[in-house]
C-alpha atoms as one frame of an Amber mdcrd trajectory, in Angstrom:
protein
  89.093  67.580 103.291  88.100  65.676 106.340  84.672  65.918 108.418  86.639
  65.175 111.244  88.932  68.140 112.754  91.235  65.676 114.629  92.064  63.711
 111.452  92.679  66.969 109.367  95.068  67.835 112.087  96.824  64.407 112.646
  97.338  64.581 108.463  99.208  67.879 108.705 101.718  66.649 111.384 102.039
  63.986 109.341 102.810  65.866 106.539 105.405  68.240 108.621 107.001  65.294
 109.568 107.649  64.249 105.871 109.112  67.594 105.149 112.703  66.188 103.570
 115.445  69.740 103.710 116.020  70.741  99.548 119.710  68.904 100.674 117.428
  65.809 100.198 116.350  66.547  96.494 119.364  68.872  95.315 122.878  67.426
  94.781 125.001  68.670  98.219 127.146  70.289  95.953 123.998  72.675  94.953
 122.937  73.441  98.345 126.847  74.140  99.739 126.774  76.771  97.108 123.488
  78.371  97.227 122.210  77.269 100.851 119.070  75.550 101.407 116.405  75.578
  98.576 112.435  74.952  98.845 111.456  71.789  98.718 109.279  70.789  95.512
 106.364  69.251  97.366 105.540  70.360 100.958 103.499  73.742 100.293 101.291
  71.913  97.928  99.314  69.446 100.257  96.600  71.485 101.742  94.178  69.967
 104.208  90.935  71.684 105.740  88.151  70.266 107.625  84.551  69.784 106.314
  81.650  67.915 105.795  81.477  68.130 102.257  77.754  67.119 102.601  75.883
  69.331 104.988  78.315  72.606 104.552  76.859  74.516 107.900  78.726  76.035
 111.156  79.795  79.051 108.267  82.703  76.619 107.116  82.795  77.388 103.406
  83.862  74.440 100.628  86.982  75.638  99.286  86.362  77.189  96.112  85.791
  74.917  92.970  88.970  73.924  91.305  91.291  74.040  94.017  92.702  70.290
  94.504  94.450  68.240  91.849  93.746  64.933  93.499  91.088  63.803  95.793
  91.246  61.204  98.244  87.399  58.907  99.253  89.029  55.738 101.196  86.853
  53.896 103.213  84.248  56.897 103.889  81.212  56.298 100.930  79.386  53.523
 103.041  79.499  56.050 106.323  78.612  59.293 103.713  75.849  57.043 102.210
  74.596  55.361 105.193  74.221  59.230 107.440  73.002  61.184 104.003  71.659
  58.328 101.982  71.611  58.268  98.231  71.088  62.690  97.879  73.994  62.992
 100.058  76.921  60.620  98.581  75.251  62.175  94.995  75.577  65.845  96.734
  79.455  64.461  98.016  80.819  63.117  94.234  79.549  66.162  92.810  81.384
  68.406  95.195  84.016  66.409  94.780  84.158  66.624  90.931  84.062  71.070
  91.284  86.693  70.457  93.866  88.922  69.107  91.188  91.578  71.016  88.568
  90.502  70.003  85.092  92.171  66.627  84.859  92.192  66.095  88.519  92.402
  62.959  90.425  89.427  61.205  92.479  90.561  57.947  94.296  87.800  56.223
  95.807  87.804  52.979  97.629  83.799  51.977  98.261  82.771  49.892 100.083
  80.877  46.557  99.289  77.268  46.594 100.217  77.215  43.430 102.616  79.804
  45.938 104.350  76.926  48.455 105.170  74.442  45.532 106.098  76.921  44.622
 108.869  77.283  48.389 109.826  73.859  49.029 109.906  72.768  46.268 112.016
  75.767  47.480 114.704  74.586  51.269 114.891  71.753  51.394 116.547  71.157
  55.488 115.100  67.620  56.232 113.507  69.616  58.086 110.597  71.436  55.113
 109.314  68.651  52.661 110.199  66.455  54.743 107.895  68.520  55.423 105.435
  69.783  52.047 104.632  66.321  51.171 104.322  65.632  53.384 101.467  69.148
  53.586  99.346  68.584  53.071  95.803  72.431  53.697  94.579  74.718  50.857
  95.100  78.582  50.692  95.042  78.539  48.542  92.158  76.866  50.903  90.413
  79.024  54.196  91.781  81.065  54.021  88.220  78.069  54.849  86.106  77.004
  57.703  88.232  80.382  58.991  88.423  80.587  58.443  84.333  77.567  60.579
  84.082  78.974  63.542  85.900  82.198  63.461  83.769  84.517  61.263  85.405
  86.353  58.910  83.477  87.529  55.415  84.487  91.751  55.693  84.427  92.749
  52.583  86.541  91.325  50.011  88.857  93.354  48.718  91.092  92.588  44.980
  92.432  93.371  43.744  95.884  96.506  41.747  94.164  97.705  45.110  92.870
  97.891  46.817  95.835 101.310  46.940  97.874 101.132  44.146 100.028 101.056
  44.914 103.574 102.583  42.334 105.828 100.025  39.618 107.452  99.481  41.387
 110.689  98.196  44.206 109.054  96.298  42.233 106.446  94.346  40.739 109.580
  93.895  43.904 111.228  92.892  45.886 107.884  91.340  43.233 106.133  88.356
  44.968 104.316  90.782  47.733 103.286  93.471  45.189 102.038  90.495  43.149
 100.487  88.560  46.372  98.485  89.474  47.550  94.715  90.792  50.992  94.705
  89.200  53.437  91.448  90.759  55.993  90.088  89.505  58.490  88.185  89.906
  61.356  86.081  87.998  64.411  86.076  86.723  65.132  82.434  83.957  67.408
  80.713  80.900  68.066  82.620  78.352  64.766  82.271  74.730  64.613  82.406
  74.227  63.972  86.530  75.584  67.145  87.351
């Protein structure tokens, strides 16, 4: 789930291209004999666009229980910033009825000297306001996302990540830099 349409549709070309033939997964002895098999993985990634927020313009959330893993990289300071503290509330508890019982939320936030520089660039009455009045900080995204019945599974540090080579260190660098949560959808907490 994307708010933007052209990202949504840039992810499923991406994910066409990926699409390996069953020759690729099956010994070649298999597929000789019984021709080309479906691949395992392809018809499982589904990808729609909206604004898990605001839900307007008649697109409908997908219904609750529909994805086994959610991805939030590099999108809670601009969810925050435009919908302030309600919104990225609103946006983790979507996210948590999005999810299969034991489903998957990876989030990546960002630091909050990250939105200070943001906000200071954008010029838009929105953000300006909002950053003015956010209560909710990342550090303390974990305990809000406890309270709605996620559970802590693994935090990965910068130095866990795959290292990407230098050049893309440099032109990534907060991505490279930020620890990446993940997260475990359990009984319903107390936020929600």
């Amino acid at each position: 789930v994307d708010i933007d349409p052209r990202l949504v549709e840039r992810a499923e070309k991406m994910r066409r291209k990926v699409e390996v033939p069953s020759s690729a997964y099956f010994p070649l002895s298999c597929v000789a004999d019984h021709g080309e098999l479906p691949t395992p993985t392809a018809p499982t990634i589904t990808y729609a666009t909206v604004n898990i927020v605001n839900v307007r313009h008649n697109i409908p959330l997908p219904p609750s229980g529909t994805f086994d893993v959610v991805l939030c990289l590099s999108c809670t300071k601009w969810i925050h910033l435009n919908f302030g503290d309600d919104g990225l509330r609103t946006a983790f508890l979507r996210i948590y009825d999005l999810l299969t019982p034991g489903g998957l939320f990876v989030i990546e936030p960002q630091p909050w000297k990250s939105y200070l520089k943001t906000a200071t660039k954008i010029k838009d009455k929105v953000v300006v306001t909002n950053r003015h009045s956010l209560k909710l900080r990342p550090e303390s995204f974990d305990a809000h996302l406890r309270k709605l019945g996620f559970e802590l599974v693994k935090k990965l540090l910068p130095e866990d990540k795959a290292g990407p080579t230098e050049d893309a260190k440099k032109k990534h660098d907060g991505f490279a830099q930020r620890d990446l949560l993940i997260y475990r959808k359990g009984a319903r907490g107390t936020a929600g």
